[in-house]
KEVO-661790 format. One record per residue (C-alpha): residue number from 1; residue in three letters; y, x, z. Coordinates in Angstrom, 3 decimals. Example, Ala and Ser with C-alpha at 12.3 -4.5 7.8 and 13.67 -1.06 7.14 Angstrom:
# KEVO-661790
[1, Ala, [-4.500, 12.300, 7.800]]
[2, Ser, [-1.060, 13.670, 7.140]]
END
This chain:
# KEVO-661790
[1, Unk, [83.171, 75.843, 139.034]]
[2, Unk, [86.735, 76.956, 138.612]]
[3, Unk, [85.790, 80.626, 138.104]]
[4, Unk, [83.323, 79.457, 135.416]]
[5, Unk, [85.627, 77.888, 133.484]]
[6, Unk, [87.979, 80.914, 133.711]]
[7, Unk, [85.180, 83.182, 132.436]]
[8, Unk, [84.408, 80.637, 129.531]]
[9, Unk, [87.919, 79.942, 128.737]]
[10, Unk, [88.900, 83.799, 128.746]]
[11, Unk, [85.748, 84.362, 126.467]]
[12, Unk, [86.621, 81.194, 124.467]]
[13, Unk, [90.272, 82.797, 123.905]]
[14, Unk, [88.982, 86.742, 123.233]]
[15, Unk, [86.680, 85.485, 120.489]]
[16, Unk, [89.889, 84.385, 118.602]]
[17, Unk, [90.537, 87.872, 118.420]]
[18, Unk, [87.334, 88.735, 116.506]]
[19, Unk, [87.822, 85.519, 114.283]]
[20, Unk, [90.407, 87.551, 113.210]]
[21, Unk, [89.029, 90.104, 111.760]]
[22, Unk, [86.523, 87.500, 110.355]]
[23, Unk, [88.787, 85.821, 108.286]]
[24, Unk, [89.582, 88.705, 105.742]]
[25, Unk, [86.025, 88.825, 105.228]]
[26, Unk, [85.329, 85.311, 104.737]]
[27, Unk, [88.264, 85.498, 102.191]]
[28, Unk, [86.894, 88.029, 100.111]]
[29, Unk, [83.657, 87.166, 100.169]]
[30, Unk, [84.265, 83.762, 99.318]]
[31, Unk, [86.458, 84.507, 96.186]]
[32, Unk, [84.346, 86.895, 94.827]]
[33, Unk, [80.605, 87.409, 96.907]]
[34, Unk, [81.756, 91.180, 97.788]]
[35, Unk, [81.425, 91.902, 101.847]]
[36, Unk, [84.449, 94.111, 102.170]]
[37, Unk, [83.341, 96.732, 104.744]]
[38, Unk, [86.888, 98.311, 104.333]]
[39, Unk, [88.292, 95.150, 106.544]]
[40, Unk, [88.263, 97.264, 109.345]]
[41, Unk, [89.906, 100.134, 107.794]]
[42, Unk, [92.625, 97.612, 106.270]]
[43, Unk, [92.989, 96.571, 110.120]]
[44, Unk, [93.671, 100.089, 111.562]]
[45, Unk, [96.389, 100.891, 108.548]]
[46, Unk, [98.167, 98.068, 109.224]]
[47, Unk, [98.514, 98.472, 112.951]]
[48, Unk, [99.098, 102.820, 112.282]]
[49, Unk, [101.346, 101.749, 109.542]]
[50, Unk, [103.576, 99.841, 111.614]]
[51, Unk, [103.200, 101.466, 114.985]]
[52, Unk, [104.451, 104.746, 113.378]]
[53, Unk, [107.290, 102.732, 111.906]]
[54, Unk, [108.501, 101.412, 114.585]]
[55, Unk, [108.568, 104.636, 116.343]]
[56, Unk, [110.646, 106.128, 113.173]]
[57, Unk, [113.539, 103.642, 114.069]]
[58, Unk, [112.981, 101.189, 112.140]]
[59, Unk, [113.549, 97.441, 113.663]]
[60, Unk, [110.452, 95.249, 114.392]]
[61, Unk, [111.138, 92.656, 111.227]]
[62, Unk, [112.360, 95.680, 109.032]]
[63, Unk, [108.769, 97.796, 109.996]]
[64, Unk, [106.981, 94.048, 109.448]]
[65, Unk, [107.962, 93.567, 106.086]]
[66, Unk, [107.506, 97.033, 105.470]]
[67, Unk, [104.163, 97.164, 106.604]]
[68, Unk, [102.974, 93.731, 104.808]]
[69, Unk, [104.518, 95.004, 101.380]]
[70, Unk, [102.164, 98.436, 101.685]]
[71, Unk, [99.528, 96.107, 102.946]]
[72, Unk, [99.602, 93.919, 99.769]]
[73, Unk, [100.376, 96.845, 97.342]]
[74, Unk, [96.918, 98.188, 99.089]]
[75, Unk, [94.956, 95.368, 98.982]]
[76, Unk, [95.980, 95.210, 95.067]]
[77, Unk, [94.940, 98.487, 94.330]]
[78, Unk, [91.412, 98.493, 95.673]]
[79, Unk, [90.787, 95.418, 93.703]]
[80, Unk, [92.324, 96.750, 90.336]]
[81, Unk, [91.040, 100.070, 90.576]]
[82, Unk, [87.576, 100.146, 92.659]]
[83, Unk, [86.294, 96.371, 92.508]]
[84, Unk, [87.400, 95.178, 89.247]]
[85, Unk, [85.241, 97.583, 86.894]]
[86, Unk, [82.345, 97.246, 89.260]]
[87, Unk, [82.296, 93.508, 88.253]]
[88, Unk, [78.591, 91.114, 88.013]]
[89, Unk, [77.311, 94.775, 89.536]]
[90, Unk, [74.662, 94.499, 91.975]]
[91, Unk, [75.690, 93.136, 95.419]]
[92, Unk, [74.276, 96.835, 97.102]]
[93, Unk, [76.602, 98.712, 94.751]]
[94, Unk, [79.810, 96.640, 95.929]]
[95, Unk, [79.102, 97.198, 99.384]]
[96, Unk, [78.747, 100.911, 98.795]]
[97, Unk, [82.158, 100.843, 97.297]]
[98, Unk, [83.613, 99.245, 100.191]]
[99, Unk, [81.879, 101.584, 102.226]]
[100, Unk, [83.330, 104.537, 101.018]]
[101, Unk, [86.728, 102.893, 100.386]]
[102, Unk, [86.597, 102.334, 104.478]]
[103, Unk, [86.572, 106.486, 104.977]]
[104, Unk, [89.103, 106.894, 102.090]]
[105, Unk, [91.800, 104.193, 103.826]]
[106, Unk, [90.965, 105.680, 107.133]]
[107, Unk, [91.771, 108.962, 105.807]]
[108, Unk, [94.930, 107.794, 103.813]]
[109, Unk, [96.402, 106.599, 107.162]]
[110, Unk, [95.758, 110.137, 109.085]]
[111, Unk, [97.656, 112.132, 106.446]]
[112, Unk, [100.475, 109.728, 106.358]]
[113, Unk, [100.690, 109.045, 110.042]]
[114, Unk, [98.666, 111.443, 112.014]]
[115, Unk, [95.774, 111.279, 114.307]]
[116, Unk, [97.810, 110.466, 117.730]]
[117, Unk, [96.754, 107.750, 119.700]]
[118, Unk, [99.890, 105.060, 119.870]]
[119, Unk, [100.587, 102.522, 122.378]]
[120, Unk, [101.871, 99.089, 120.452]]
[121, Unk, [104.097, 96.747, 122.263]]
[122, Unk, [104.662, 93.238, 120.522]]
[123, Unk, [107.169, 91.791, 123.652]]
[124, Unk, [104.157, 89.129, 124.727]]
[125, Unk, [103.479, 89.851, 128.671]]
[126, Unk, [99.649, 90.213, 129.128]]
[127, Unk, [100.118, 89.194, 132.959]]
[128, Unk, [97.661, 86.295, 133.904]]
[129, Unk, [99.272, 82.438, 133.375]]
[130, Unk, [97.811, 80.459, 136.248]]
[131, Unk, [97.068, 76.860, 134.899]]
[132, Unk, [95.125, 74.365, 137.620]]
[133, Unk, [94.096, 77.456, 139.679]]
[134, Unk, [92.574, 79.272, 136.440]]
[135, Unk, [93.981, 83.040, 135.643]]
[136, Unk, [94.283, 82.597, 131.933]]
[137, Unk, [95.853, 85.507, 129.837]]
[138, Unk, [99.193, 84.813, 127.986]]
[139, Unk, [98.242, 87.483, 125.373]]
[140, Unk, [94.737, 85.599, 124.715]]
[141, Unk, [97.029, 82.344, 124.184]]
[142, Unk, [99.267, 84.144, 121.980]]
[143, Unk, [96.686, 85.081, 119.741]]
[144, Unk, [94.883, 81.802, 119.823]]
[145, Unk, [98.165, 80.003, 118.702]]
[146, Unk, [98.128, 82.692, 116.016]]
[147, Unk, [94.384, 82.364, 114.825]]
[148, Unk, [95.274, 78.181, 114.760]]
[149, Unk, [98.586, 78.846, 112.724]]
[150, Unk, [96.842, 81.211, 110.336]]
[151, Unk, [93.551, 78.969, 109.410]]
[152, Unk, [96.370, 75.948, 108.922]]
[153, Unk, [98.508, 78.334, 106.305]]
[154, Unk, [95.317, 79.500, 104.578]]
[155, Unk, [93.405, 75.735, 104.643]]
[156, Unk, [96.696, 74.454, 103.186]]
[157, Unk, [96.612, 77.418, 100.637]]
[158, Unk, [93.226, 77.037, 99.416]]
[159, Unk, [92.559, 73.347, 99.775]]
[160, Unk, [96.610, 71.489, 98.311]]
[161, Unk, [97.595, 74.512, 96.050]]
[162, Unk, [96.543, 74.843, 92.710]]
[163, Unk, [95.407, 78.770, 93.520]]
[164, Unk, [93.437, 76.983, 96.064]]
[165, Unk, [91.464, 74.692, 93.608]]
[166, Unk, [91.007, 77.500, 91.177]]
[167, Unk, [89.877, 79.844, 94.605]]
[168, Unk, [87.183, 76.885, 95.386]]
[169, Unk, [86.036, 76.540, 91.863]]
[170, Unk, [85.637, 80.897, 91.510]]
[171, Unk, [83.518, 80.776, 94.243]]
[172, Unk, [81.705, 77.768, 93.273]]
[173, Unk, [80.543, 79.648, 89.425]]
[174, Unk, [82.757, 82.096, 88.258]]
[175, Unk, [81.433, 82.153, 84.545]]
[176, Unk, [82.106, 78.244, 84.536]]
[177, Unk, [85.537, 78.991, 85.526]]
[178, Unk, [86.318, 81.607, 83.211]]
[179, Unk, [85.202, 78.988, 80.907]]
[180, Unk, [87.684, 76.587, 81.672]]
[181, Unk, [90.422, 79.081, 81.487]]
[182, Unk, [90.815, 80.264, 84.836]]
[183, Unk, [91.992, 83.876, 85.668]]
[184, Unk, [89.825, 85.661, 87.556]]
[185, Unk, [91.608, 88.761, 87.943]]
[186, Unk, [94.482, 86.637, 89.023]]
[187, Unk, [92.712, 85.034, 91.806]]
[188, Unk, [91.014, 87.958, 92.898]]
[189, Unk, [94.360, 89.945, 93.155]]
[190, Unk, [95.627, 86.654, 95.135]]
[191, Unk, [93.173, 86.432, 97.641]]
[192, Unk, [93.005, 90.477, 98.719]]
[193, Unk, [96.793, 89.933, 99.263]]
[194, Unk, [95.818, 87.223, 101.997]]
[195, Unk, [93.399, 89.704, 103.164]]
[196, Unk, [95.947, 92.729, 103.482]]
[197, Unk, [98.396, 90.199, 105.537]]
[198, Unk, [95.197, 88.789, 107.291]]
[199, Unk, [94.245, 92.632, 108.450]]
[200, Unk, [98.259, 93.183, 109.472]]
[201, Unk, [98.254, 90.461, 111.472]]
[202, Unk, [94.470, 91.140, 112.878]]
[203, Unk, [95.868, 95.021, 113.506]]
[204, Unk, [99.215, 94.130, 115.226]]
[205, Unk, [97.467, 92.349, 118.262]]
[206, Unk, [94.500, 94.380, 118.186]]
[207, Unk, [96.558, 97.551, 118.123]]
[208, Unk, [98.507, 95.654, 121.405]]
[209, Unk, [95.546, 94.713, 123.385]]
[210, Unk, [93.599, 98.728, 122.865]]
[211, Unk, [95.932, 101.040, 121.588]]
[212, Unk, [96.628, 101.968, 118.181]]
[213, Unk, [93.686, 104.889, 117.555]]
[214, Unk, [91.150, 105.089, 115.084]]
[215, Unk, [88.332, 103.751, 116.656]]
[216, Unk, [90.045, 100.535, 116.319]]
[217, Unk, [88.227, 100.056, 112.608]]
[218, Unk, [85.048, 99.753, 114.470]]
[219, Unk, [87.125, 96.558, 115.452]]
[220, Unk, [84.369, 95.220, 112.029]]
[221, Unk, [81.533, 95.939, 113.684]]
[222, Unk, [82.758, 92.999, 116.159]]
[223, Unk, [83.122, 90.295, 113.370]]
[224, Unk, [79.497, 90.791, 111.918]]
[225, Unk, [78.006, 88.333, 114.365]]
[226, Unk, [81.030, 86.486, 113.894]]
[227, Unk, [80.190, 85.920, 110.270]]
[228, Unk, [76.375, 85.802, 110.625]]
[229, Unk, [76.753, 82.849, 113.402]]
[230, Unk, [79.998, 81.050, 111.202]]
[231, Unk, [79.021, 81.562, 107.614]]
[232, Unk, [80.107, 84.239, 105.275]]
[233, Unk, [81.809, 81.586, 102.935]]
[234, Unk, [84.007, 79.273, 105.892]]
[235, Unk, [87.330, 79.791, 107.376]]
[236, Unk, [86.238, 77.457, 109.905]]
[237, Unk, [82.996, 79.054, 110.273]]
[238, Unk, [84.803, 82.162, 110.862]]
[239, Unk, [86.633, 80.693, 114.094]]
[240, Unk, [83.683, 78.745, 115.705]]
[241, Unk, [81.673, 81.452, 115.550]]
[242, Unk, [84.291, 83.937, 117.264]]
[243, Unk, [84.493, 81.370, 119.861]]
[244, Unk, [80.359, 81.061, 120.619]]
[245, Unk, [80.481, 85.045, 120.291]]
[246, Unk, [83.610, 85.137, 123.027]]
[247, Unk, [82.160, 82.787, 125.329]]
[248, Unk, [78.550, 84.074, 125.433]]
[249, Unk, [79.563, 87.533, 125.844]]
[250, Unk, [81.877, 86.969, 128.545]]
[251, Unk, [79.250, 84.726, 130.660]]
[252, Unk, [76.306, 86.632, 130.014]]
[253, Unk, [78.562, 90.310, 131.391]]
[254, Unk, [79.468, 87.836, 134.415]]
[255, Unk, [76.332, 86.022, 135.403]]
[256, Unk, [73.225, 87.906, 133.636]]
[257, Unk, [75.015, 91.327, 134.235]]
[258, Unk, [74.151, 92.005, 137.565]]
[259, Unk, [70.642, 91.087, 137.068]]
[260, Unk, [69.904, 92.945, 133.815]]
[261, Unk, [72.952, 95.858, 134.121]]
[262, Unk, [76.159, 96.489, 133.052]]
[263, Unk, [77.435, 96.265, 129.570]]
[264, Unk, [75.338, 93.681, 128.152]]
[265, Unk, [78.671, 92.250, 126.467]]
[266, Unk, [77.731, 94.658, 123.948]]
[267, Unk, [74.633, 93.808, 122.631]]
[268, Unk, [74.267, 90.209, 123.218]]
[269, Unk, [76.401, 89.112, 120.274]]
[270, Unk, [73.452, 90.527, 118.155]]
[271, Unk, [71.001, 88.945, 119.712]]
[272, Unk, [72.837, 85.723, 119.064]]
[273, Unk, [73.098, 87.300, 115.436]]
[274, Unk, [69.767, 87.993, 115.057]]
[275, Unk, [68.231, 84.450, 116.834]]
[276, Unk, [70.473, 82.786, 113.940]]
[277, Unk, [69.515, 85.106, 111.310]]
[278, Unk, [65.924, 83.356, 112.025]]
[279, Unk, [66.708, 79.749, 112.419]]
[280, Unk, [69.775, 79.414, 109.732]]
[281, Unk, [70.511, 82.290, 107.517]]
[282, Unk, [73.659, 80.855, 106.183]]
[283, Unk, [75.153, 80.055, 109.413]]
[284, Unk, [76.500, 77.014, 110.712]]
[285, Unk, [78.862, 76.493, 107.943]]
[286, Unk, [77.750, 78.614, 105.592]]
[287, Unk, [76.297, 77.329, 102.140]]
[288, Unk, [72.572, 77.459, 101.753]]
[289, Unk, [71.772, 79.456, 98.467]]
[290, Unk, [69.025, 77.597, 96.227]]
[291, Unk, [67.258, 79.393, 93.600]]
[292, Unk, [64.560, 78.790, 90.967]]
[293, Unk, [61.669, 81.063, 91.162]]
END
């Protein structure tokens, strides 16, 4: 029993990691209905960005800041320049854009930085913590305390600010809140700067745990089921749904492994995906879209 509940805790703990990436989508999307494919690209120039940095000479706070400025600046320039005249386009044509944005960031980052593979060392052992005879890893904790700090900053943000309330009531009908005088440009701009810091902070321990390389944008295709299971349009929805992703994987490599073969980790989250695609499209916190035919 105790080995079970260090396979579901360790599962429970490295779906925080995909909630992660999550997040910036679940921002984005629910600010302005646009699934930012680049997320993972955002993710990988952050953690190049800083890794490179670092190994420039620069101090760890000094290649931080550094880093978060050029994510913001980033962030702020794909909305002004891409997103914003492809406004009340079709949803197909927004994805496309993010799509190709994704190849031009990736791109960006190799002919600032290179192609090298970096090691990234954030000073947080990753030796097993032994808690009531459970091995439990201290990086996994790390980044859970991370993923809990960052969904209280951003619920705080969106739900007691007054960029929050103006946030909700975009999302809720953006024409209605042009009408009241909202900015939309304004709140766009603010909420793919919380995306850029959300993809530095989703890069620095993602670039820790696999090595900073560029395979670690595919890092997105790990938050899809993430989203489809949580909601598109829930910060909470975004964690909860890392966690049943985590936790199913991890059990179903350990127990149903053996009996069906090895690397069924990697599929399974789809099939979770797809099994709630067919019993709730929006997710389990997701809001159910009613139209009149």
């Amino acid at each position: 029993m105790e080995f079970f509940f260090e396979v579901l805790i360790g599962g429970l703990l490295a779906g925080v990691m995909y909630s992660l990436v999550a997040i910036g989508f679940v921002l984005i999307y629910k600010a302005s209905g646009v699934f930012n494919f680049a997320q993972g690209a955002m993710v990988l120039f952050a953690a190049l960005t800083f890794v490179s940095l670092l190994e420039r000479g620069l101090p760890f706070w000094g290649a931080f800041l550094v880093t978060l400025t050029s994510m913001v600046v980033l962030a702020l320039l794909i909305e002004r320049a891409v997103l914003r005249p492809l406004v009340n386009r079709p949803p197909i044509i927004l994805f496309m854009a993010t799509l190709g944005l994704s190849y031009m960031i990736e791109g960006l980052a190799q002919a600032l930085w290179g192609a090298q593979v970096h090691g990234l060392e954030l000073g947080i052992p990753d030796e097993p913590l032994e808690i009531h005879g459970m091995l439990i890893s201290q990086f996994d904790l790390f980044a859970a305390g991370t993923a809990a700090l960052l969904v209280i900053v951003l619920s705080f943000l969106f739900n007691r600010t007054r960029i929050g309330l103006s946030l909700r009531a975009v999302a809720d009908d953006p024409l209605a809140s042009l009408a009241v005088g909202i900015r939309l440009p304004r709140i766009w701009a603010v909420v793919w700067a919380a995306a850029g810091f959300v993809g530095l902070v989703a890069g620095l321990l993602w670039g820790a745990r696999l090595g900073v390389q560029f395979s670690l944008s595919l890092v997105v295709l790990k938050a899809l089921p993430v989203l489809i299971i949580g909601g598109f349009s829930s910060i909470g929805g975004a964690i909860v749904g890392g966690l049943i992703i985590g936790a199913a994987e991890k059990i179903a490599e350990i127990y149903l492994g053996p009996i069906i073969g090895s690397g069924i980790e990697n599929w399974v989250p789809y099939v979770l995906a797809l099994v709630f695609l067919l019993v709730r499209p929006a997710g389990l916190f997701g809001e159910r879209a009613i139209e009149r035919v």
